[in-house]
C-alpha positions in Angstrom: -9.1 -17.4 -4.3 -9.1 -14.0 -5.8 -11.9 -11.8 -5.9 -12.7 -10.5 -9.2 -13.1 -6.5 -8.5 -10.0 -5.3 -10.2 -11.0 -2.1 -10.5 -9.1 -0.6 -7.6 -5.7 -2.5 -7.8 -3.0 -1.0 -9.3 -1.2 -2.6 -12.3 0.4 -5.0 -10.2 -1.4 -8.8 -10.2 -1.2 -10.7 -7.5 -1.8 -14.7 -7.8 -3.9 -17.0 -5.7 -2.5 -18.0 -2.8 -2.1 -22.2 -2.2 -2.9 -22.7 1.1 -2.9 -26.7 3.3 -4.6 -26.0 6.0 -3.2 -27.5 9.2 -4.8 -28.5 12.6 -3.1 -26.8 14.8 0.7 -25.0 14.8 3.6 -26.9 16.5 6.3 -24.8 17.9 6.0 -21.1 17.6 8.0 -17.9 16.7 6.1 -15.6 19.0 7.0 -11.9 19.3 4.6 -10.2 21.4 4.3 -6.7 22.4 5.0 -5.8 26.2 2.2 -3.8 28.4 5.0 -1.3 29.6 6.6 0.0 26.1 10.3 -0.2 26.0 12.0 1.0 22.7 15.0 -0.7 23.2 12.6 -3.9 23.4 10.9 -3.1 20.3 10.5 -5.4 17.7 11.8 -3.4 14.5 12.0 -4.7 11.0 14.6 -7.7 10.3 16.5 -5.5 7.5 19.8 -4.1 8.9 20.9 -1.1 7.7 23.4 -0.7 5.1 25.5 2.3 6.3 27.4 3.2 9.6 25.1 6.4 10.0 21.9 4.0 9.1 23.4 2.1 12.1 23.9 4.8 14.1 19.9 5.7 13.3 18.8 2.6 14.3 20.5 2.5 17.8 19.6 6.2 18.5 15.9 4.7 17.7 15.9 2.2 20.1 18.1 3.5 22.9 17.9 7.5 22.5 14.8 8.4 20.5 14.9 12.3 21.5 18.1 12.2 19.2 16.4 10.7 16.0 14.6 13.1 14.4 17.2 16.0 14.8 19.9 13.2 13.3 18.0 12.9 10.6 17.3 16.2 9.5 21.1 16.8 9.9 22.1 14.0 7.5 19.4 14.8 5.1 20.6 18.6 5.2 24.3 17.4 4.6 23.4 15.7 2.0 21.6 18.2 0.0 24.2 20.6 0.1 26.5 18.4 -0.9 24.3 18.1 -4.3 24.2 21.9 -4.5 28.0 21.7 -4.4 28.5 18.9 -6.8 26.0 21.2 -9.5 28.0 24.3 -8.8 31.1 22.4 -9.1 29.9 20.7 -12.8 28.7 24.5 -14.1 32.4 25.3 -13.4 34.1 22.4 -14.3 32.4 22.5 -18.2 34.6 25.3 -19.3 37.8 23.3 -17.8 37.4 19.7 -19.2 39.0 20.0 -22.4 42.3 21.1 -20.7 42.2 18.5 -18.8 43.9 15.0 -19.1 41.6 12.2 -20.1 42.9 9.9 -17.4 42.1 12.8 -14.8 38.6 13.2 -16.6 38.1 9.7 -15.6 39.3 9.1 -12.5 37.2 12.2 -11.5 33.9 10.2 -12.8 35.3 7.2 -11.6 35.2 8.9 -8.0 31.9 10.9 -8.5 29.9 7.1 -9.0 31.8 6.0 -5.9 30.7 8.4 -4.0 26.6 9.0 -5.7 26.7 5.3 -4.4 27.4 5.8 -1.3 24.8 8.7 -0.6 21.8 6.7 -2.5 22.9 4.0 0.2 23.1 6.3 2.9 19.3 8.4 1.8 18.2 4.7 1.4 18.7 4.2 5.4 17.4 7.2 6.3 14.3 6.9 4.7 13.9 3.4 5.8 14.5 3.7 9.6 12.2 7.4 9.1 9.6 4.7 8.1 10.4 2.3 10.9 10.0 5.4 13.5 6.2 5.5 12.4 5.9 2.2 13.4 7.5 2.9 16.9 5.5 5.8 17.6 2.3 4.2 16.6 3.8 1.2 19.0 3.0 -1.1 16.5 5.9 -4.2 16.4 7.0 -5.5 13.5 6.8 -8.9 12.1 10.4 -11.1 12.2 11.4 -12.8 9.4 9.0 -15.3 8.5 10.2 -18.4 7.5 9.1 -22.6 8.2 6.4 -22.4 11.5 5.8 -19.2 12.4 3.4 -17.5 14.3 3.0 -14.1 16.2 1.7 -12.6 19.0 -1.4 -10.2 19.8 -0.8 -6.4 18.4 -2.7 -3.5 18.3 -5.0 -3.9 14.4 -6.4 -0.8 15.7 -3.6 1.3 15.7 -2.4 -0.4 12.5 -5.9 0.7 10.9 -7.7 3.6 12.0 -4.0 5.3 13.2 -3.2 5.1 9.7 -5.6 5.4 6.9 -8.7 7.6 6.0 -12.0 6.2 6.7 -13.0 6.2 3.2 -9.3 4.6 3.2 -10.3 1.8 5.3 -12.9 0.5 3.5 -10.4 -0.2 0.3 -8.1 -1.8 2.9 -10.9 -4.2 3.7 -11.4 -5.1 -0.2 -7.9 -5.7 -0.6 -7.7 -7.9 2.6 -10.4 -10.0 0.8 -8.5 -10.0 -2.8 -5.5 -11.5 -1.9 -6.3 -13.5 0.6 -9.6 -14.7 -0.2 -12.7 -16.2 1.5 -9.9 -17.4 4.3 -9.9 -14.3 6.1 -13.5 -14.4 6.8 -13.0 -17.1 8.7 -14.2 -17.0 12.6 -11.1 -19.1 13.8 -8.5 -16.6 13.4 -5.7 -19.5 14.7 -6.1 -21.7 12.2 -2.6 -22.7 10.7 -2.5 -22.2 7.1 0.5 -23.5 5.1 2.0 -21.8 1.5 4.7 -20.5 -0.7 7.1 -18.5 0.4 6.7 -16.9 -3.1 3.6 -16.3 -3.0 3.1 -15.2 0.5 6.2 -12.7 -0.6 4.6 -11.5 -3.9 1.5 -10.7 -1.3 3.8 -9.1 1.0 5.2 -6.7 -2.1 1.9 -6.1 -3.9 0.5 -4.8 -0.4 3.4 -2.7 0.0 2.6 -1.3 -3.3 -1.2 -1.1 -2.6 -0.8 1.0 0.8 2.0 3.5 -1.6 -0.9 3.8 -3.9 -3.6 4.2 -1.5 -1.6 7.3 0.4 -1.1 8.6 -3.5 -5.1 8.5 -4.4 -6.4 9.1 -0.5 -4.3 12.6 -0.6 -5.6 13.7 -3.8 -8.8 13.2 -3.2 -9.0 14.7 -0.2 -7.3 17.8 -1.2 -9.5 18.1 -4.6 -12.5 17.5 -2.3 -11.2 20.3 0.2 -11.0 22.1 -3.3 -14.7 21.6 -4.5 -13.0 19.8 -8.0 -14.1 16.5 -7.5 -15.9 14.9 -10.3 -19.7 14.0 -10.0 -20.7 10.6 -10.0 -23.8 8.7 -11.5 -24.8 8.5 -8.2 -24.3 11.6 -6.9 -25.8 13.0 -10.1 -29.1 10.8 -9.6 -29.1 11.8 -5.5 -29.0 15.4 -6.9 -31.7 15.3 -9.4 -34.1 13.0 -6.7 -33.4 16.0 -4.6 -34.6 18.3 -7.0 -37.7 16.1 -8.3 -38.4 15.4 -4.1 -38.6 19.6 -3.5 -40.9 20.4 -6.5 -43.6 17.5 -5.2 -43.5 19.2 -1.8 -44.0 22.8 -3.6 -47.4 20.8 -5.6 -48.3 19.4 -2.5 -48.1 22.6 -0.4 -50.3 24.4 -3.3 -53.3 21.6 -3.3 -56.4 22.7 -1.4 -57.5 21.5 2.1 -60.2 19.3 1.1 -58.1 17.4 -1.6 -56.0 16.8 1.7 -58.6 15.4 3.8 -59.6 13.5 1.0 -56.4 11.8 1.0 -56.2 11.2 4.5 -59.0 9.7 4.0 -57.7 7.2 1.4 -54.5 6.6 3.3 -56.5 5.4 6.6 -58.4 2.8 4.4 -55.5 1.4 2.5 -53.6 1.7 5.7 -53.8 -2.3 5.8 -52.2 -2.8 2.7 -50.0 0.1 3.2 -48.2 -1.7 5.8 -48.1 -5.3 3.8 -46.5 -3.3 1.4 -43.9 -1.4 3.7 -42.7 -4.5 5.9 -42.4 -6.4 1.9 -40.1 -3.9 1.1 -38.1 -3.8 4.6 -37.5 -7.6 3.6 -35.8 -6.4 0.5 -31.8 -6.9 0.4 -30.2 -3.1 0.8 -27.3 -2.6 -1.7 -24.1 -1.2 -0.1 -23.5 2.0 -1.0 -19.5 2.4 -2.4 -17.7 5.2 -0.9 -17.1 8.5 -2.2 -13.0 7.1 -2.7 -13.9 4.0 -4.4 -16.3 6.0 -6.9 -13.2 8.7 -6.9 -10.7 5.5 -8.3 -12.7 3.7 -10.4 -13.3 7.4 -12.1 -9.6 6.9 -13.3 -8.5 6.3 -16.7 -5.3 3.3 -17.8 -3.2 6.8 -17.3 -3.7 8.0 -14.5 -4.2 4.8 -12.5 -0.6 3.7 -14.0 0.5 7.1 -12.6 -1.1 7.2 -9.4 0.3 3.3 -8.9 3.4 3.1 -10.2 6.4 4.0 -7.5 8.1 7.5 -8.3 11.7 7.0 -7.3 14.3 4.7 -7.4 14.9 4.9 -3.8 11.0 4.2 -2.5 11.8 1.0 -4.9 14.7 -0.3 -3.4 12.9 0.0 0.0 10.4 -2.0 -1.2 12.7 -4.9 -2.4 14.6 -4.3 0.9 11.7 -5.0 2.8 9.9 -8.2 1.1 13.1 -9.5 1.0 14.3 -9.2 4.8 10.7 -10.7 5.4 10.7 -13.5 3.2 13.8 -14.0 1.6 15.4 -12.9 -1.7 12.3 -13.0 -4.6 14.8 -14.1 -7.2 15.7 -16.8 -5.4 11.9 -18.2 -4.6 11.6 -17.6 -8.3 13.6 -20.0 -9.2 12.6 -22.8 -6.9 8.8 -22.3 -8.4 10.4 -22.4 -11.8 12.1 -25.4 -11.2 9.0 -27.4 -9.1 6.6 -26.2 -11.8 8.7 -27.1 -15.2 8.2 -25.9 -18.0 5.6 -28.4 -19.9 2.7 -26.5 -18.2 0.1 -26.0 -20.6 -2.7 -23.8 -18.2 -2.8 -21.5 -14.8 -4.8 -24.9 -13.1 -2.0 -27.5 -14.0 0.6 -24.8 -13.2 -1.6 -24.5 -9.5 -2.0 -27.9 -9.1 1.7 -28.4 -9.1 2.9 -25.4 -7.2 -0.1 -27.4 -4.0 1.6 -30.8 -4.4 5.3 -29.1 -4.2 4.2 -26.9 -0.9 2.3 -30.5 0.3 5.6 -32.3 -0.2 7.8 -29.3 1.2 9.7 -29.2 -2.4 10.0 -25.7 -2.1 10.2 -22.9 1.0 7.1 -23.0 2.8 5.5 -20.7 5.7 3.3 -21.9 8.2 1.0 -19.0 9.9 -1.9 -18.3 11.2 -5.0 -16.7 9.3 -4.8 -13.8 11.9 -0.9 -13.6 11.3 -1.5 -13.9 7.6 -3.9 -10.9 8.2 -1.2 -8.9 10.2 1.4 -9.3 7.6 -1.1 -7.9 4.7 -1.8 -4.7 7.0 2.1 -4.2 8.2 2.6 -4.6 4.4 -0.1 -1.8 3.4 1.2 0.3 6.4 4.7 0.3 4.7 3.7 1.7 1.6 1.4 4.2 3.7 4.8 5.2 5.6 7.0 5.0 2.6 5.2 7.6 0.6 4.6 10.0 3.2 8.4 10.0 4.2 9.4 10.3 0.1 7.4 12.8 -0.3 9.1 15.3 2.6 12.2 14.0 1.5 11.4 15.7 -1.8 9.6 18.3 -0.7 12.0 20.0 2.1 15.4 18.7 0.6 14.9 17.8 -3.4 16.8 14.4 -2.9 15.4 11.6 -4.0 15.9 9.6 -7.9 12.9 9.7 -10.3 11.9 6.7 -11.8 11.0 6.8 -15.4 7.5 6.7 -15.9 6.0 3.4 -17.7 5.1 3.3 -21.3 1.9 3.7 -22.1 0.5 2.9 -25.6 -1.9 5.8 -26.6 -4.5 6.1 -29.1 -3.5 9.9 -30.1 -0.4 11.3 -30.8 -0.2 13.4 -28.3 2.6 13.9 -26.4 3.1 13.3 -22.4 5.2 16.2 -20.8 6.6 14.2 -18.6 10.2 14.9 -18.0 11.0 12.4 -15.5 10.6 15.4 -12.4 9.4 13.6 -8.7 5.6 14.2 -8.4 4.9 15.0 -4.5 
């Protein structure tokens, strides 16, 4: 089941997962993680890369890591300087177009989409295998491709955690955790075999991916405006603030009363000091309400635009990696769409009839099916949110040092006003 507090997520929805739960797990996939770390030994992400340099990444990863980060750079550098050229080359090139043929005009365009193809394949790599070097350092394996009976080895949550986020972070992690996976993952029997959707388990996968992207997005800004002194005041913190205040003026009134109006007291406190106590230890016995943290307070301060702006996934290349990902993981979503479209029908009339079929066609293995572990189920989520983490902080020094990447048009937003968004469809770092 879902929990209801959808006051953090994104604009993404993510739909109750359908789980059988199973005795025990038969035959296992099991990738575990070696005491003595060996790169070439690491398990990496099951998505191949597309390119011969994005192969050439990957092996210097695993076999020569000292040469990955300067091989990167190099590409990345080559690749904006061929965009400088091809600017310089279009300035020029405006004054001489209408002598030229209007087969030669084409073929030249023709050419140009060849070859912006094959760098937004190549950037694509090099982002994606900068993303799996985060992993390596943090020596953090990867999940396989999860598909049928699957289960994994121990790994290091720590690392994947508190190596990663914020501690304010953390705590929305832990919310999210419980969203979309429910009253499951409270469960003390990690081991216990869980079966579901591939589609939903992949729609999980994607929405976390696009949780931990938003999280990194939010996290940063609120540290830097509270490094700043800009954040905005909450109810809380304006209530703590005026307590404060009402808390130092009864100590100035109580530092101004006379000493016999103080023995006087003492006095009165000694002989209520019976019920005093009563009254103290019935209030101990009172349930404390949890605090939220200064980042929670920070996001649910947001309005529909800025959330949808902070959420949504700036370039077309961060996208693609995300689609890469889910899909090397769990298989191809349009695909798993189709087989739920096709167990469900279309005669549903309500979410619970629409449920009830989707449990009786994972029951009767109608469609694909996982079989994990609640502790696997909980890795995934957190590799998942660790993407997105990684993914935004390698976009945003791609944009930042070499102005590379694709902007994604922003979403429409239906506004009350008239007023006009100045977005012009720039990369926001």
């Amino acid at each position: 089941m879902l929990s209801q507090r959808t006051q953090l997520r994104p604009t993404y929805r993510v739909p109750s997962l359908v789980f059988t739960p199973m005795r025990k797990l038969g035959k296992k996939l099991i990738v575990r993680a070696e005491g003595n770390f060996k790169p070439e030994e690491f398990g990496l992400a099951p998505a191949k890369p597309k390119t011969a340099y994005g192969e050439m990444l990957a092996y210097y990863l695993r076999m020569e890591p000292q040469l990955f980060k300067a091989a990167v750079e190099d590409q990345l550098q080559r690749l904006k300087q061929e965009k400088e050229e091809k600017e310089k080359q279009k300035l020029q090139l405006t004054d001489s177009s209408k002598r030229q043929d209007s087969a030669e005009i084409i073929l030249s365009r023709r050419m140009d989409e060849v070859r912006a193809a094959e760098v937004a394949e190549t950037l694509e790599d090099l982002m994606y295998v900068s993303i799996l070097e985060k992993f390596v350092l943090l020596r953090v394996e990867m999940l396989p491709r999860l598909d049928g009976l699957v289960d994994v080895g121990p790994i290091n949550l720590t690392a994947l955690t508190e190596g990663i986020h914020s501690k304010e972070a953390l705590e929305l992690v832990k919310e999210h955790i419980l969203g979309v996976m429910g009253p499951v993952t409270t469960t003390q029997f990690s081991n216990v075999a869980v079966k579901m959707s591939t589609f939903q388990m992949a729609q999980v996968y994607a929405a976390s991916i696009m949780f931990g992207y938003f999280l990194r997005r939010v996290d940063k800004r609120f540290q830097l405006e509270r490094a700043l002194g800009t954040l905005p005041m909450s109810k809380e913190d304006a209530v703590a603030r005026l307590e404060k205040l009402f808390s130092m003026a009864n100590d100035e009134e109580m530092n101004i009363s006379s000493d016999s109006d103080s023995e006087g007291a003492s006095r009165s406190s000694s002989s209520s000091d019976g019920r005093s106590t009563s009254s103290s230890s019935s209030s101990s016995n009172l349930p404390v309400k949890k605090e939220k943290s200064a980042l929670k307070r920070y996001v649910e301060s947001f309005d529909q635009a800025t959330m949808v702006e902070t959420a949504r996934i700036v370039s077309t290349e961060g996208a693609a990696l995300v689609e890469r990902q889910t899909a090397a993981v769990l298989g191809d979503i349009k695909k798993l769409t189709q087989q739920i479209q096709s167990a469900v029908g279309k005669d549903v009339t309500s979410m619970e009839q629409v449920m009830e079929r989707m449990a009786k066609a994972v029951e009767k293995d109608e469609i694909q099916t996982v079989t994990m572990s609640v502790g696997t189920q909980r890795r995934a989520v957190l590799e998942a949110v660790a993407f997105g983490t990684f993914l935004r902080d390698v976009e945003t020094w791609v944009q930042t040092e070499y102005s590379l990447l694709t902007p994604l048009p922003p979403p429409q937003i239906r506004r009350r006003n008239n007023d006009d968004d100045s977005r012009d469809g720039s990369i926001s770092v």
